[in-house]
C-alpha positions as CSV (number, residue, x, y, z in Angstrom):
1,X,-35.5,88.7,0.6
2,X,-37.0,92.6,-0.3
3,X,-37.1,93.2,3.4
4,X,-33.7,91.9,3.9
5,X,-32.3,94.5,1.1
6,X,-34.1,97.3,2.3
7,X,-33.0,96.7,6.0
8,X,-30.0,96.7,4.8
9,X,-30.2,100.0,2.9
10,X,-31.0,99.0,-0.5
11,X,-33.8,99.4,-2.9
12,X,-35.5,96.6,-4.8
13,X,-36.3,98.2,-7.9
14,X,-37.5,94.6,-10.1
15,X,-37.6,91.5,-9.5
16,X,-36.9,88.8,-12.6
17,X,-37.7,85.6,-11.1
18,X,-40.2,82.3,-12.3
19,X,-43.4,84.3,-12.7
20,X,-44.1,88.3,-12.4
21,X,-42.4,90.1,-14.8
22,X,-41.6,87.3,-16.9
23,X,-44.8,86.9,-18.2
24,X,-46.2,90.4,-18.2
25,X,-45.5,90.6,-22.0
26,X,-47.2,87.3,-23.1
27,X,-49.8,87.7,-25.0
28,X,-52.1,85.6,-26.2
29,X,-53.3,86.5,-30.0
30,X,-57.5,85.7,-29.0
31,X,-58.0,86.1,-32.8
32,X,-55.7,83.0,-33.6
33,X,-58.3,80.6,-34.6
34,X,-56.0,77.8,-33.9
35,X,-56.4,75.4,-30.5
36,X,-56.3,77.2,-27.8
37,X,-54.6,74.6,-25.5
38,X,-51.7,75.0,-28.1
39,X,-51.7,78.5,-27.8
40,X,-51.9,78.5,-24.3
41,X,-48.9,75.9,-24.4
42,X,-46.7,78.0,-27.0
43,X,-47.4,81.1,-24.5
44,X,-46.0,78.9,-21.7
45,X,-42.6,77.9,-23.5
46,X,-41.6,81.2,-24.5
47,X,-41.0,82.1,-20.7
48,X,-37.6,82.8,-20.6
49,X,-37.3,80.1,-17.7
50,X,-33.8,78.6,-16.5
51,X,-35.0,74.9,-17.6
52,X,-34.6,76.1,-21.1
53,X,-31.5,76.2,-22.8
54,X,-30.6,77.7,-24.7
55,X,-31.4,80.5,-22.8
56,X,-30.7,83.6,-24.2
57,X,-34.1,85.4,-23.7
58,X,-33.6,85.6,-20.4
59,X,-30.3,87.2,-20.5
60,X,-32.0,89.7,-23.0
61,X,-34.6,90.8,-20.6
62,X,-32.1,91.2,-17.8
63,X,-30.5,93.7,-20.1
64,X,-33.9,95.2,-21.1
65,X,-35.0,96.1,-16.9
66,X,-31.5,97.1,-16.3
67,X,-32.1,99.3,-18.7
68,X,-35.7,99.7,-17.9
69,X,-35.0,100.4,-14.4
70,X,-31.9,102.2,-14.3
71,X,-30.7,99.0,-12.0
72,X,-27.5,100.1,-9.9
73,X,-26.1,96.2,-9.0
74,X,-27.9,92.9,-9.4
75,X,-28.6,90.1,-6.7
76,X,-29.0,87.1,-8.5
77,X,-31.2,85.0,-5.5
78,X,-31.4,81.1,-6.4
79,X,-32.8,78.7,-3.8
80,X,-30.9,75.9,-3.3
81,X,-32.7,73.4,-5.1
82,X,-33.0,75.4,-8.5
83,X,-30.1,73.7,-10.3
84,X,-30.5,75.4,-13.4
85,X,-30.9,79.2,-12.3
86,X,-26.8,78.6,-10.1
87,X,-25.8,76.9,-14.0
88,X,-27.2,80.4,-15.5
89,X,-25.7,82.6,-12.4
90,X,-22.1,82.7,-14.3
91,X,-24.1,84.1,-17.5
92,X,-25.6,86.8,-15.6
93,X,-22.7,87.3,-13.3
94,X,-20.9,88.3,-17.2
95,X,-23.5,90.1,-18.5
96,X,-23.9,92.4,-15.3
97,X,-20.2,93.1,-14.2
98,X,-18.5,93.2,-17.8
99,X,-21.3,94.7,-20.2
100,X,-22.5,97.3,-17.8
101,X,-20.0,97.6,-15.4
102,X,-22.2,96.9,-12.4
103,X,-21.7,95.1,-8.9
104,X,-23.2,91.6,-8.8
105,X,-24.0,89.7,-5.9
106,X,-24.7,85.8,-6.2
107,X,-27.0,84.5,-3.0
108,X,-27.7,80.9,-2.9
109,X,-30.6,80.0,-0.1
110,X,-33.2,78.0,1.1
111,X,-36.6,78.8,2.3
112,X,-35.5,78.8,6.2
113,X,-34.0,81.6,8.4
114,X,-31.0,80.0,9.4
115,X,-28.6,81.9,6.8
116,X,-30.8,85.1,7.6
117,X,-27.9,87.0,9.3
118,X,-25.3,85.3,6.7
119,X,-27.4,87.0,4.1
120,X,-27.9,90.1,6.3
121,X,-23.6,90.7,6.1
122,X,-23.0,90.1,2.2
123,X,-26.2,92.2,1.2
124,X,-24.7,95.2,3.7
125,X,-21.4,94.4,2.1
126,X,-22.9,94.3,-1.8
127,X,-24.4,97.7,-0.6
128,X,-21.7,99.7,-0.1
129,X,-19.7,98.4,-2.9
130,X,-22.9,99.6,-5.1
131,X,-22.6,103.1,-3.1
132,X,-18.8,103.4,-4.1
133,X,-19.5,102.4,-7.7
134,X,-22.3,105.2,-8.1
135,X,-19.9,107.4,-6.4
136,X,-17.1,107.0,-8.8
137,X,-19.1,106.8,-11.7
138,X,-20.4,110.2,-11.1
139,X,-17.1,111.5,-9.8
140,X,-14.9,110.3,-13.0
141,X,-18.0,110.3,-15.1
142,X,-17.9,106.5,-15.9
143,X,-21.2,104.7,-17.3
């Protein structure tokens, strides 16, 4: 999916998806005397992972790399079978367009080729509407 965006023009700046980034900030406290299955396990829950719910971690680290990254417009990818990240979509589809004010696309796919060129279109179309919003944000001074 990178390679699609940047043939299409864009620029992958982060990707918040099951692992990566997610987890960078876990630690595990090594001085904690306590069982270190358990700690192990309590590091694993506080992944801000669509199966949990409430979620609202991972809603707070989307705003943290938008900030982080100075992010322009969000694609929310979800692979078709992932049930719980299309549930979470309209929660990040808010939090992107109405408390920043920035273009959100929504792709829904599977792990073939065949929607490559159906993907190819609504990425080159999110694109340009993420060129016109940087345009008149700097133009009008919005954001």
């Amino acid at each position: 999916m990178v390679a699609l965006v940047e043939e299409c023009g864009g620029l992958v700046v982060a990707m918040e998806n099951c692992s990566g980034y997610k987890t960078v900030g876990l630690k595990i406290d090594e001085s904690d005397q306590r069982d270190p299955l358990l700690l192990l396990a309590e590091k694993y829950l506080k992944i801000p992972c669509s199966i949990m719910s409430p979620n609202g971690r991972r809603l707070e680290l989307l705003r943290q790399m938008v900030r982080d990254f100075q992010v322009d417009g969000v694609i929310d990818l979800t692979w078709r079978a992932c049930h719980t990240y299309n549930i979470e979509s309209y929660f990040v589809a808010d939090l992107i367009k109405n408390h920043f004010g920035l273009p959100f696309l929504q792709l829904e796919t599977d792990y073939s080729t065949l929607d490559r060129e159906n993907l190819r279109v609504r990425i080159g179309a999110f694109i340009e509407m993420v060129i016109e919003n940087n345009f008149r944000r700097k133009k009008y001074g919005e954001g």
